[in-house]
C-alpha positions in Angstrom: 8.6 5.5 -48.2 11.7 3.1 -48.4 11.5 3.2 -44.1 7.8 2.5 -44.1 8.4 -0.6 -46.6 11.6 -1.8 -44.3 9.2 -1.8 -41.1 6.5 -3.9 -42.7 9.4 -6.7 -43.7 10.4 -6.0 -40.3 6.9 -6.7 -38.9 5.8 -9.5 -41.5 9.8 -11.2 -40.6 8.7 -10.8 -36.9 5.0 -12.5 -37.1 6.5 -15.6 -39.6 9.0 -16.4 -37.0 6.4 -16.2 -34.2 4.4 -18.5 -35.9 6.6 -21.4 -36.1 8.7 -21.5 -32.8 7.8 -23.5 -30.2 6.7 -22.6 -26.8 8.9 -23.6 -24.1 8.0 -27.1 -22.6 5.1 -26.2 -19.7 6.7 -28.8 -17.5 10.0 -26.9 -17.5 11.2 -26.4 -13.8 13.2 -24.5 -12.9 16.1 -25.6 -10.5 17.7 -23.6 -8.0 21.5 -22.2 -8.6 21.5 -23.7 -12.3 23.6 -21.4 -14.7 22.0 -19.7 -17.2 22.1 -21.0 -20.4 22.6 -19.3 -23.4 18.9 -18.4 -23.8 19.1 -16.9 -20.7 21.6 -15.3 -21.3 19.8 -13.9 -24.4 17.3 -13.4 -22.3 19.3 -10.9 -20.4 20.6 -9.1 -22.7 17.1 -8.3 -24.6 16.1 -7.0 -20.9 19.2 -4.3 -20.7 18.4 -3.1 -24.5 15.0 -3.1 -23.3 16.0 -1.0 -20.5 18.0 1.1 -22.8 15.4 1.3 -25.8 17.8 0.0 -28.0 14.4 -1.9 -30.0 17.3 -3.0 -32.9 19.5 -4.8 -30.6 16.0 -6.3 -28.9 14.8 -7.7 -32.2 18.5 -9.0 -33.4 18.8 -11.3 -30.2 15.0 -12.6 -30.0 15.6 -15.7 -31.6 18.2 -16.2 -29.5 15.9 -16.8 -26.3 14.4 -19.9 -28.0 14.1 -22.5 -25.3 14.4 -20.8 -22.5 11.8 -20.7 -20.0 11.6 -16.7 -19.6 11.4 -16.6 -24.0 8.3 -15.1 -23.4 9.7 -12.3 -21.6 11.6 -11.2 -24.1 9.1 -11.2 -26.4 6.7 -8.9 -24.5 9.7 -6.8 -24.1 10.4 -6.2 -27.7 6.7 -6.1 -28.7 6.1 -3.3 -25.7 9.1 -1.2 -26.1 7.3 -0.2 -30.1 4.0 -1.1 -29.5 2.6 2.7 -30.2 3.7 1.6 -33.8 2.8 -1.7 -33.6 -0.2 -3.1 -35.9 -3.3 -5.3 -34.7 -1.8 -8.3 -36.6 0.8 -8.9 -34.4 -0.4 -7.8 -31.5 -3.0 -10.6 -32.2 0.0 -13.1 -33.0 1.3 -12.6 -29.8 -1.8 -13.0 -27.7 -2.4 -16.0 -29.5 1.3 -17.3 -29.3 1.4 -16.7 -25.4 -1.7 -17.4 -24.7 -2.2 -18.2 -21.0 0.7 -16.5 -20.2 1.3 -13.4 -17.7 2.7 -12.0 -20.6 -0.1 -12.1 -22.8 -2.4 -10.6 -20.0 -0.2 -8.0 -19.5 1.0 -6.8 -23.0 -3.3 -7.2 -23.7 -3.9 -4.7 -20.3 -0.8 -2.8 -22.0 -2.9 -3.0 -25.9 -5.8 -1.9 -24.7 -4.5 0.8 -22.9 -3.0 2.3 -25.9 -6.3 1.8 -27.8 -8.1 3.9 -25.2 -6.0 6.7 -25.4 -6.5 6.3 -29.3 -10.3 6.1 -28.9 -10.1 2.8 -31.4 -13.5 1.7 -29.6 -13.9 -1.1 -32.5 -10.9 -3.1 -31.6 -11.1 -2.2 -27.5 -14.2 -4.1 -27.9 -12.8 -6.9 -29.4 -10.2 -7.2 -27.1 -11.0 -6.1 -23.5 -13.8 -9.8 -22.9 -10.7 -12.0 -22.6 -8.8 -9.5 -20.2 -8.2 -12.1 -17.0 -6.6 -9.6 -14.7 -9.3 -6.9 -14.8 -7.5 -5.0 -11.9 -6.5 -1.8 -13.8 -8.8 1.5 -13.2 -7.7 2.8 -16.3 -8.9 0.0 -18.8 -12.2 -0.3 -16.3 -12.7 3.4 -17.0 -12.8 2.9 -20.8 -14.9 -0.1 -20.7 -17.0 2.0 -18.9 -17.4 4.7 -21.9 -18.0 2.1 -24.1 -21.2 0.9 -21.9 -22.2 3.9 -21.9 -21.8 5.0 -25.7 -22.6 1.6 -27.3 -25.6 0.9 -25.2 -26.6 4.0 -23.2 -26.0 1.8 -19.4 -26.1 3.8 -16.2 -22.2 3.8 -15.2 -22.2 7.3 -13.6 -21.4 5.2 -10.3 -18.6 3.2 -11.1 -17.0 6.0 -13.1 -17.4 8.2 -9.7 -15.7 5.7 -7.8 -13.1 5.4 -9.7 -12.2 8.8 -10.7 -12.6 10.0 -6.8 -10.1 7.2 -5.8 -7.9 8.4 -8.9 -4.6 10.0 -7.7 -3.3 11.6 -10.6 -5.1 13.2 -13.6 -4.7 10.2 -16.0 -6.5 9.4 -19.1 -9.1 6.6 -18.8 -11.3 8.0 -15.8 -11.3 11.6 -16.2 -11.8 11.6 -19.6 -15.0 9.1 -18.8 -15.7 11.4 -16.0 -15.9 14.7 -18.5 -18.1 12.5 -20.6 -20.6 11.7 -18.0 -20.8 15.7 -17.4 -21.4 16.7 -20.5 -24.1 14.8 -20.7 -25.4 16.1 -17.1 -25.0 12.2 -15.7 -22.6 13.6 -13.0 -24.0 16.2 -11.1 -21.4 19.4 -10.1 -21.0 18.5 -6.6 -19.0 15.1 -7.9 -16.6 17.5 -9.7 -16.3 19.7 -6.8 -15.8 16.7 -4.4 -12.7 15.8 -6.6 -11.1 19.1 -6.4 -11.7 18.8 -2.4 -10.1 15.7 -2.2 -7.5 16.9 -4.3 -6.4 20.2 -2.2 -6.8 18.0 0.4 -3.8 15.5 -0.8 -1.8 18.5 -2.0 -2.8 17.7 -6.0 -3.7 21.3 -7.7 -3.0 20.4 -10.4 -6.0 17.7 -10.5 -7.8 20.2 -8.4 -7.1 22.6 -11.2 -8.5 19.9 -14.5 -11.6 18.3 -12.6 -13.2 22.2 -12.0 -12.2 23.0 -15.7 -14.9 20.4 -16.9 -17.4 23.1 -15.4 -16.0 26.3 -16.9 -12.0 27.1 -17.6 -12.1 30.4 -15.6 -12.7 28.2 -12.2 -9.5 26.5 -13.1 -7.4 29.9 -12.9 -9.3 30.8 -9.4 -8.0 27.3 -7.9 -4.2 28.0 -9.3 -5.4 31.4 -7.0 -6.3 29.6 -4.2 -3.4 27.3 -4.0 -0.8 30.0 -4.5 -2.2 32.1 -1.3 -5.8 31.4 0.4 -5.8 33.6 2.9 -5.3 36.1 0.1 -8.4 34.4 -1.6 -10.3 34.6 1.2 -9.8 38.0 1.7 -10.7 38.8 -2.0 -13.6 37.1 -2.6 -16.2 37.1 0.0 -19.5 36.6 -2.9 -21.9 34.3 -1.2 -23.2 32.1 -4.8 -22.8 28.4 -5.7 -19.2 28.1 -7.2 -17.9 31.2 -5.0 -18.5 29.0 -1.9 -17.5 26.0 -3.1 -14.0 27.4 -4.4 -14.1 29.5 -0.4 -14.2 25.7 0.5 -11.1 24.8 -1.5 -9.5 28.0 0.1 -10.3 26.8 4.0 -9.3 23.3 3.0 -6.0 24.2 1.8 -5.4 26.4 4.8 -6.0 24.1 7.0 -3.1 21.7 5.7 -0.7 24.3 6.9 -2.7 25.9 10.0 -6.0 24.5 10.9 -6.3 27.4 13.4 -5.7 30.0 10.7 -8.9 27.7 8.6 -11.1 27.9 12.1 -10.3 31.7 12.1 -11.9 32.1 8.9 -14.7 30.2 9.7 -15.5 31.7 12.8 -15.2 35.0 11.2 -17.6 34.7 9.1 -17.0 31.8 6.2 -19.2 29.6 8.3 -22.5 31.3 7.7 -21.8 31.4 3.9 -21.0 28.0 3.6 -24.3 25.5 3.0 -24.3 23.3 6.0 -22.6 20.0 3.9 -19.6 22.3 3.2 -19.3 24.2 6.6 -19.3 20.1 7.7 -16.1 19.6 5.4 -14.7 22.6 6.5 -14.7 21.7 9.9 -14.1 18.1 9.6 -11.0 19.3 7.3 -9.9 21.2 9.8 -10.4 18.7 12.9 -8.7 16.7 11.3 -5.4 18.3 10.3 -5.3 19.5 13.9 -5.5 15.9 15.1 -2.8 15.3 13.2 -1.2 17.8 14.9 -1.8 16.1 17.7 -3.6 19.6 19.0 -6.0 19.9 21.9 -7.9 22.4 20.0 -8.9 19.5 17.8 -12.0 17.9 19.5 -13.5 21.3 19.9 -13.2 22.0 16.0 -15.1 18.7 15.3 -17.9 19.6 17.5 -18.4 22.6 15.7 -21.1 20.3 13.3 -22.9 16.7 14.1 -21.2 13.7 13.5 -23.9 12.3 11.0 -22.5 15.3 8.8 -19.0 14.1 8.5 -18.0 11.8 6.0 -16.2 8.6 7.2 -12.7 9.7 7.2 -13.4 12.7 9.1 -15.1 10.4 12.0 -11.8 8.4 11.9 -9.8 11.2 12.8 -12.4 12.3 15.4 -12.5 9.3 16.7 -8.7 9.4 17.2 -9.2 12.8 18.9 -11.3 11.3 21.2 -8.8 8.3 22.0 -6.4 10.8 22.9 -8.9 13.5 25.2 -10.2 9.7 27.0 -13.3 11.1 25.8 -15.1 7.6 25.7 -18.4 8.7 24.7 -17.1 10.3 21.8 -15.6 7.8 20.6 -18.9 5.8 20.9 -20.7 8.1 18.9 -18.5 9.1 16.1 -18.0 5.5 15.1 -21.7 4.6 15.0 -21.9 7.7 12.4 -19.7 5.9 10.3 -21.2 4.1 7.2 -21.7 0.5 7.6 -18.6 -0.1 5.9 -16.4 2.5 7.9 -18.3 1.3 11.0 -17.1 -2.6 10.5 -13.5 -2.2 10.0 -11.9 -4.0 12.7 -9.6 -1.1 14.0 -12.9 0.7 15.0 -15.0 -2.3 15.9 -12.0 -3.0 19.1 -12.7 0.8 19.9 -16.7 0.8 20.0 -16.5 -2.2 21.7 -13.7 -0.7 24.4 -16.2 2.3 24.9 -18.4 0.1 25.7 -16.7 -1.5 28.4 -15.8 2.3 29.5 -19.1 3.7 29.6 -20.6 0.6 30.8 -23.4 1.0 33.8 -25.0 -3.3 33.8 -24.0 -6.1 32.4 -26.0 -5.5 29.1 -23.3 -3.1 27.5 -20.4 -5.5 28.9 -22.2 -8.4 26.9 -22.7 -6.3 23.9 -18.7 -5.6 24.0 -17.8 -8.8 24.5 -19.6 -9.9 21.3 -18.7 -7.2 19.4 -14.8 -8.2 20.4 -15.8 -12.1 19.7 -16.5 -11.2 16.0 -13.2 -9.8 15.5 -10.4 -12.4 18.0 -7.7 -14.1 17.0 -4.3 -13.8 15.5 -4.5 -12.1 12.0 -3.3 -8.6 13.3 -2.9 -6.1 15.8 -6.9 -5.5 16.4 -7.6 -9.0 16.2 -5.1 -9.7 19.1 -6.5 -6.9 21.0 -9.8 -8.3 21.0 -8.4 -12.0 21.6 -6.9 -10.4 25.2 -9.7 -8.4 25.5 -11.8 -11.6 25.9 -9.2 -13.3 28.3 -7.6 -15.6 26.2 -4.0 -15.4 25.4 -2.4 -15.2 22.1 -1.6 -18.5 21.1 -1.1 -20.3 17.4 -3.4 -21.9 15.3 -3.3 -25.1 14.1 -1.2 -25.9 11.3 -3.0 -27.5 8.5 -2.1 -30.9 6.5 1.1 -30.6 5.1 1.3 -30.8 1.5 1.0 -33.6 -0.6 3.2 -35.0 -3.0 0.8 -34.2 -5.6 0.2 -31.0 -4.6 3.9 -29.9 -4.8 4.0 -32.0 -8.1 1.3 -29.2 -9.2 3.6 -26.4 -7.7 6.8 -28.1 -9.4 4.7 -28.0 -12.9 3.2 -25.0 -13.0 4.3 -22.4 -16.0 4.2 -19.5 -13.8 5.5 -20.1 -10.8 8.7 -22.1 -12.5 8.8 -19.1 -15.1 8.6 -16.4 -11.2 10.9 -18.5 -9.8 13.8 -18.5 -12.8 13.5 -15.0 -13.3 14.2 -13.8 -9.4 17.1 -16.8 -9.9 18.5 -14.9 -13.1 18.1 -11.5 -11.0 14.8 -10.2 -12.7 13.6 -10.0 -9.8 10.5 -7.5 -10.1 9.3 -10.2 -13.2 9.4 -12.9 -11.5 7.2 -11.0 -8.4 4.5 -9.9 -10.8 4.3 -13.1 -12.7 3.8 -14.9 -9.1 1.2 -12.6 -8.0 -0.8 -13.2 -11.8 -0.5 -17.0 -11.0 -1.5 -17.1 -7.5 -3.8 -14.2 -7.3 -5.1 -12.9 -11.0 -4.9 -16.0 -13.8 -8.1 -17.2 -12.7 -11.1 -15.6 -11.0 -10.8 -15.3 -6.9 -7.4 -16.9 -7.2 -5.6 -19.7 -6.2 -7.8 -22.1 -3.3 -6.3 -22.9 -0.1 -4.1 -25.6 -0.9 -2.5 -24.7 -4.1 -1.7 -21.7 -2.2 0.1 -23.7 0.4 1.8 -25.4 -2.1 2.9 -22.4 -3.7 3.6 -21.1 -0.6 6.0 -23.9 0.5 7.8 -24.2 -2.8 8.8 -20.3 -2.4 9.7 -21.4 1.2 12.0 -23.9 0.0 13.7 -21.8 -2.8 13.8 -19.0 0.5 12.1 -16.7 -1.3 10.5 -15.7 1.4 8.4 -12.4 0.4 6.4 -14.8 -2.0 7.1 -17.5 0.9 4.7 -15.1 3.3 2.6 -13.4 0.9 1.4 -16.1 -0.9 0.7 -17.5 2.7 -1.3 -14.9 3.4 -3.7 -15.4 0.9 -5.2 -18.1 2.1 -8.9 -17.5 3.6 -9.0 -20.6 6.1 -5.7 -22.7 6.2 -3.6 -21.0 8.6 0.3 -22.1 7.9 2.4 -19.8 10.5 5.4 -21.4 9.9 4.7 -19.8 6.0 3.7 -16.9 7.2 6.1 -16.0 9.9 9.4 -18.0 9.0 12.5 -18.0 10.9 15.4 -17.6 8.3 18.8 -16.7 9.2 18.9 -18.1 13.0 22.4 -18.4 13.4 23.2 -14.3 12.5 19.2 -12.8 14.2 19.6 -14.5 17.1 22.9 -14.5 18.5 23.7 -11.3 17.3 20.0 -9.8 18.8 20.7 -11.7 22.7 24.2 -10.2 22.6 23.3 -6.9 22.5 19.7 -7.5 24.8 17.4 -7.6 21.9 14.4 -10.2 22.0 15.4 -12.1 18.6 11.7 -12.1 18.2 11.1 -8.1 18.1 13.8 -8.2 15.4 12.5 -11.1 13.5 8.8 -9.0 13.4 10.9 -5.8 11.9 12.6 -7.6 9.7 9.6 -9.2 8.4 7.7 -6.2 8.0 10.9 -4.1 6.1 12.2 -6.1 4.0 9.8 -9.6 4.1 13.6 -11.4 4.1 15.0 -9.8 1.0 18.4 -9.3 0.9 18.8 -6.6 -1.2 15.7 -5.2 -0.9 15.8 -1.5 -1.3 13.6 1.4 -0.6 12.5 4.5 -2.7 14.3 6.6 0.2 17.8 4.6 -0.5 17.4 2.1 2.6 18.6 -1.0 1.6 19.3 -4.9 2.8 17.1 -7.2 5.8 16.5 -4.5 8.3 16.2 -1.9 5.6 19.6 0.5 6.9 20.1 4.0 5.0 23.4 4.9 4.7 23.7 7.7 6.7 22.6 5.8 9.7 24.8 3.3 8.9 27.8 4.8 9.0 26.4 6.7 12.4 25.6 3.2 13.5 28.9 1.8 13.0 30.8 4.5 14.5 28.7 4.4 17.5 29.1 0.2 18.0 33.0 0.4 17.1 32.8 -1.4 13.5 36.1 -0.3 12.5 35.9 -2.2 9.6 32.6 -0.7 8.1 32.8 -0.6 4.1 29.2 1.3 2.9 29.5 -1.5 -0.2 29.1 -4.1 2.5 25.4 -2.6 3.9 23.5 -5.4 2.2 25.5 -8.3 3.3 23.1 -10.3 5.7 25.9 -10.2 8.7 26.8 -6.9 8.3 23.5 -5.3 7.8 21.9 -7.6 11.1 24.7 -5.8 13.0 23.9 -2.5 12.2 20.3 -2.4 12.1 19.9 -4.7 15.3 22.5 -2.1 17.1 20.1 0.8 15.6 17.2 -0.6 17.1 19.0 -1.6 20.7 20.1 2.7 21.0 16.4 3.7 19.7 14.9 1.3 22.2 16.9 2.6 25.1 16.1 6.5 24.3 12.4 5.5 24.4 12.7 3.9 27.9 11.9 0.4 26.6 9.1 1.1 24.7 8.8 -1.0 21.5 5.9 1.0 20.2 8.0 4.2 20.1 11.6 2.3 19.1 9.4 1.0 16.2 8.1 3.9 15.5 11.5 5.6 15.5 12.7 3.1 13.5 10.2 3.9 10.5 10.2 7.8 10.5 13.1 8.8 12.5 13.3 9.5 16.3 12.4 13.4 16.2 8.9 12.0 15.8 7.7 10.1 18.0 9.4 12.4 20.8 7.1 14.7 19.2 4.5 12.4 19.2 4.6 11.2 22.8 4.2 15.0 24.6 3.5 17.6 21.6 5.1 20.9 23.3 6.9 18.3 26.1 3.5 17.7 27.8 0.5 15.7 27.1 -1.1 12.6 28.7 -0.3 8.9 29.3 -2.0 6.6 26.5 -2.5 3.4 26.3 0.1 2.0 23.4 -2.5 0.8 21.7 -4.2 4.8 21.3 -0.9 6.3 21.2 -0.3 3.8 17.8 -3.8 4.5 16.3 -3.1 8.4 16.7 0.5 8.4 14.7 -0.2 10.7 12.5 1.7 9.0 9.6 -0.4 6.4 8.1 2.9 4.4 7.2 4.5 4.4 10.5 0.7 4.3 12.2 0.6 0.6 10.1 3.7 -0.4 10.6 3.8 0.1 14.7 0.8 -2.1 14.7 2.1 -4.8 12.5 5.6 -5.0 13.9 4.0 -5.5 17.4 1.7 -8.5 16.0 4.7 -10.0 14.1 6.4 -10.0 16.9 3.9 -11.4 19.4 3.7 -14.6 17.3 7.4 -14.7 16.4 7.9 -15.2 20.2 5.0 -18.1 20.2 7.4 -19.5 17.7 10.6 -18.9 19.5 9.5 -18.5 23.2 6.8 -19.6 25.3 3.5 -20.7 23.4 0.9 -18.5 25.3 1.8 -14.9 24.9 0.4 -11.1 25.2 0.7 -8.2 23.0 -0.6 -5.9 25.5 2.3 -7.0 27.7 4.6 -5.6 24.9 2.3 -2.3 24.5 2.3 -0.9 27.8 1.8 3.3 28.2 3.2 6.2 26.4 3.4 9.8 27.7 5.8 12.7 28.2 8.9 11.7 29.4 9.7 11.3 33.0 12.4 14.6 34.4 14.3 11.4 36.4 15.1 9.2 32.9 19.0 10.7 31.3 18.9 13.3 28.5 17.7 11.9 24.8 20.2 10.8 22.6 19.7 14.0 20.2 22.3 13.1 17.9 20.3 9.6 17.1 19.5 9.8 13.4 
């Protein structure tokens, strides 16, 4: 009794003070290099008992943070680190308090959160009209059961899309999705799609809870499947509804480890059990892991059902099958099975329109590939370039826009956001001051940020040389094109030198660097790489053994000099073993070298590709990505520095097994 009535003087302490400190002054800016004051410093320290859940420590040294521009930090943090004991009162004071803030939209997307794992409908209601961000699945999931309890709307489809793009079992969207079946609004084959997708990524477990909301007994025959399917296979050969979907899950997760094994089964017999929309998932599955096995087998196993069966991410991979067989009029015909949105992304526009051009027999087709490549030129990407070549035309920049105007970077100068962004990364909160930048430029008002603000956003981070929000902010905009944003040229006197002294375009490394670490120094990876050209520490000391660097201290990996030296030299060796080829160096770069000798001649033979095919067939969607957008970085990084015409395909050039004549690999490359 005597700790309940301590909490609520606590609590009513807490809301008093709230109520009669002042906000910090709007028009606060914040300079770069100035010392922290002792607010800040305050500020700090409520962050590391924040850290530390040390909530008595956090509440002691809140009024301490009065005045400084980041007080509103600290008081999300203490109000989040106990908000499952927190009351509606002072949640309410603190919305109202910070109102505006990224703060306030946060700890309400936080709130109502809470209050949906609670089922407190009443005061989810209340809350969730003046949510601003509106970009979390979760609270759009219990919206969503509110719709559909308060006033009986139709929201099977949004729920569906949700909880199939859903990558863990959480709370918001499956429990909406259990809803909707027991009230029969989502059909069976929904819940069965989610466990396929699920086996698919290698989730049982949410495999195992979405084919529970049909019966509890189909749960214990996926942990079956999962833990042997052959064995499952073998078992259960029953022909009925559920038997053939959960034969389905069996084949699918057999393919991830041997798509021959899952075409086996099939042929043997599966096939004819299956209806004919899950024989088509079956053998799209299992075309598609042996694509990404890079297996010859693979176009064959496609063709085993039409391509208007597939869904759209089986086409993709059959397309890719077809890029690598030169199979041209496949690769015409699996895209136009695509849906109109799978059909239209740009990647597989440039590809129907170079089949096109391959299958071409009058000038009709050509014309029809040229437009198709006209709707698509110019210089945001890899595709883009492509099709910008493809036409004739040679890479060039685009205009810059105005520059910004005083009053413009008087806006940037003023605005609470971006000064409270830009104090936190100055006081070392770095991944603060990122997401209260991206809430101002991108979420604090519907679409965003227009054009110019962003510019001047853009340039104010530019100044500061904080150059991740420096280029993504950049980015953003929809017409005005600012390269000099987007693509900037920090740290010229340690890339260049040190990249010409060791035969290294300056503007190959200046597109790596950009697309590793955006310019952050100590930027680090989950995987432990760290610093500009993102080094792990294994191949740095390799590195630095191999170059000579005698003096090579592992706490010295992040320094700029240091880690230009090592990752440049890294990139020069991986460049060399790949014969030149910057497609494959990049790619080495990104997942190792042991791939992408894989990858060019699976079994040591295989056929020439194009880059450009070679790139789209990676199997690794993260290295696939970032091949492409190194390449396009660094195709306009040598407009900047170089000549101001240039050619990505000139940078592209073939890849295939390698030749008997070139020297032994360097197998002890990491």
């Amino acid at each position: 009794m005597r700790s309940k009535i301590c909490k609520t003087r606590i609590i009513l302490t807490l809301l008093c003070s709230a109520a009669v400190l002042p906000l910090p002054a709007s028009a606060q800016i914040s300079t770069p290099g100035a010392p922290s004051s002792a607010a800040d410093d305050a500020v700090l320290a409520v962050n590391d008992a924040y850290r530390r859940g040390d909530r008595a420590r956090m509440a002691a040294l809140l009024p301490q943070t009065r005045g400084s521009l980041l007080e509103p930090w600290a008081a999300y943090w203490e109000l989040r680190a106990r908000l499952r004991d927190a009351q509606p009162a002072e949640v309410d004071q603190f919305l109202r308090r910070y109102a505006g803030t990224y703060q306030e939209d946060r700890l309400r997307n936080d709130w109502l959160l809470q209050l949906g794992r609670q089922r407190d409908w009443p005061n989810f209601k209340r809350l969730h009209p003046e949510f601003r961000m509106n970009d979390d699945p979760q609270v759009q999931c219990y919206a969503l059961q509110v719709e559909r309890l308060d006033k009986g709307t139709n929201v099977t489809g949004p729920v569906t899309e949700r909880w199939l793009a859903a990558r863990t079992d959480e709370d918001a969207c499956t429990t909406a999705a259990q809803l909707l079946v027991s009230m029969r609004e989502m059909p069976p084959a929904t819940v069965w799609q989610k466990a396929r997708l699920a086996i698919e990524a290698n989730r049982p477990e949410v495999a195992r809870k979405a084919v529970e909301m049909l019966s509890v007994d189909l749960g214990k025959q996926v942990a079956a499947i999962n833990s042997s399917p052959m064995r499952y296979l073998a078992q259960n050969t029953a022909a009925d509804g559920p038997s053939q979907e959960l034969a389905l899950l069996a084949i699918i997760k057999l393919a991830g480890s041997d798509p021959d094994a899952a075409a086996a089964q099939l042929q043997g017999g599966w096939a004819r059990r299956l209806t004919a929309e899950e024989r088509a998932w079956a053998w799209g599955q299992v075309g598609k892991q042996a694509t990404l096995r890079l297996s010859d087998a693979a176009p064959a196993y496609f063709s085993q059902v039409a391509d208007r069966a597939l869904n759209d991410d089986h086409l993709a991979w059959k397309t890719r099958a077809a890029l690598r067989a030169g199979d041209w009029k496949q690769v015409k015909a699996s895209i136009e099975a695509m849906s109109h949105d799978g059909r239209f992304e740009t990647a597989w526009i440039y590809w129907h329109a170079r089949a096109l051009q391959a299958l071409a027999r009058g000038d009709s087709p050509r014309e029809e590939a040229l437009r198709e490549f006209e709707t698509i030129a110019g210089t945001g990407g890899f595709y883009e370039m492509l099709a910008l070549e493809a036409l004739g035309r040679p890479i060039t920049l685009p205009p810059a826009p105005d520059p910004v105007t005083p009053r413009e970077r008087a806006w940037a100068l003023q605005d609470p956001g971006l000064q409270r962004a830009l104090r936190a990364i100055d006081l070392g909160l770095r991944n603060e001051g990122v997401r209260e930048w991206h809430y101002t430029i991108a979420l604090a008002q519907p679409g965003g940020l227009p054009d110019r603000q962003l510019l001047a956003a853009a340039q104010l981070a530019c100044e500061r040389e904080i150059w991740d929000r420096c280029i993504n902010t950049s980015e953003r905009t929809k017409e005005a094109v600012d390269v000099s944003q987007r693509f900037p040229l920090p740290l010229k006197d340690i890339v260049a030198p040190r990249s010409q002294a060791i035969g290294l375009d300056p503007a190959y490394v200046y597109g790596l660097i950009r697309q590793e670490s955006r310019f952050v120094t100590h930027a680090r990876s989950g995987a432990g790489a760290s610093g500009l050209m993102q080094v792990m520490p294994a191949t740095a000391r390799w590195t630095a053994r191999k170059i000579g660097m005698a003096d090579f201290n592992p706490a010295r990996i992040n320094e700029r000099e240091v880690n230009v030296a090592l990752g440049t030299a890294y990139l020069k060796l991986a460049l060399d073993d790949f014969d030149g080829s910057m497609a494959m160096a990049s790619a080495a770069y990104n997942a190792g070298p042991g791939r992408p000798r894989n990858w060019r001649a699976p079994g040591g033979t295989g056929p020439t590709l194009e880059a450009a095919i070679w790139a789209e067939t990676i199997p690794f969607a993260e290295t696939r990505d970032y091949v492409k957008k190194v390449l396009a970085n660094t195709t306009l990084y040598a407009a900047l520095l170089h000549e101001p015409q240039q050619s990505l395909l000139s940078r592209l050039g073939t890849v295939g097994p390698r030749p008997s004549s070139d020297p032994p690999v360097d197998v002890d490359l990491p």
